[in-house]
C-alpha positions as CSV (number, residue, x, y, z in Angstrom):
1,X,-7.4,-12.5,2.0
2,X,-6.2,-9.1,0.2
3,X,-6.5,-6.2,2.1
4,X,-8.6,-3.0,0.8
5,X,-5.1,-1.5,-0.3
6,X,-4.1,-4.4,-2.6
7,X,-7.5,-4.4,-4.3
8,X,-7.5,-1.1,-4.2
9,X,-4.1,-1.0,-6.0
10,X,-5.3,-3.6,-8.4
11,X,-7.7,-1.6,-9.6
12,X,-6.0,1.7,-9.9
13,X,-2.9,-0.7,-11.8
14,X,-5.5,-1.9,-14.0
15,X,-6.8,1.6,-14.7
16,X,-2.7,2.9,-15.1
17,X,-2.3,0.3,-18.1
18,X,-4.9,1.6,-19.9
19,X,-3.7,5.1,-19.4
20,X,-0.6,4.4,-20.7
21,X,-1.5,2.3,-23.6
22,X,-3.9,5.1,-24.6
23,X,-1.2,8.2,-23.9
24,X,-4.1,9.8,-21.7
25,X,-3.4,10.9,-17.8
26,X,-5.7,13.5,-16.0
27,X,-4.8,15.0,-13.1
28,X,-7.7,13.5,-11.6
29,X,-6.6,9.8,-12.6
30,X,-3.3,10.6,-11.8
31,X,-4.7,11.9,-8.2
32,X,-6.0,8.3,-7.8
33,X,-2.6,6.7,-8.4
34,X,-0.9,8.9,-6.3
35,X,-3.2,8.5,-3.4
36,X,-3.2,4.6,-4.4
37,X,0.4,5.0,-3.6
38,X,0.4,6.7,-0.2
39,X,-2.2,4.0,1.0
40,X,0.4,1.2,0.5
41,X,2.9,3.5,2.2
42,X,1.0,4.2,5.3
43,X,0.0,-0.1,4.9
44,X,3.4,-0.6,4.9
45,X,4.3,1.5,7.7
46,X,1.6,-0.1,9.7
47,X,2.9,-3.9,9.4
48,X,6.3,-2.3,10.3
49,X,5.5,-1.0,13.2
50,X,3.4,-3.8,14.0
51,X,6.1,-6.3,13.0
52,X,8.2,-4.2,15.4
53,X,6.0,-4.5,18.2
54,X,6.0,-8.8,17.9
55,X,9.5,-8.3,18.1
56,X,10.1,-6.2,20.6
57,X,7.9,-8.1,22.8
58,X,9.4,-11.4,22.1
59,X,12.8,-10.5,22.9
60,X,11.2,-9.2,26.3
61,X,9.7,-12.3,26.7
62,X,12.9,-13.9,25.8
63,X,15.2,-12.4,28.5
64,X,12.6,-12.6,31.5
């Protein structure tokens, strides 16, 4: 299942191929991408850390 991010950025990269095809951008549409943008970043941060976590606890696991 896609995560609100992905569709989210779906939308927004749907929306961004328009803009582009029709030379248009407004700050408020390019707000939306931007914002788009950070979302995945702080998504990505979060299965990082997360990721991180697993590991660290399997290697704890590991060595007891």
């Amino acid at each position: 299942m896609k995560s609100i991010a992905e569709i989210q950025m779906l939308e927004i990269l749907k929306q961004a191929e328009t803009i582009v095809d029709d030379s248009y951008l407004t700050t408020q549409d390019a707000r939306k991408i931007l914002d788009a943008g950070y979302k995945i970043l702080m998504k990505c941060e979060e299965l990082r850390v997360s990721r991180d976590s697993w590991s660290n606890k399997y290697k704890e696991m590991k060595n007891e």
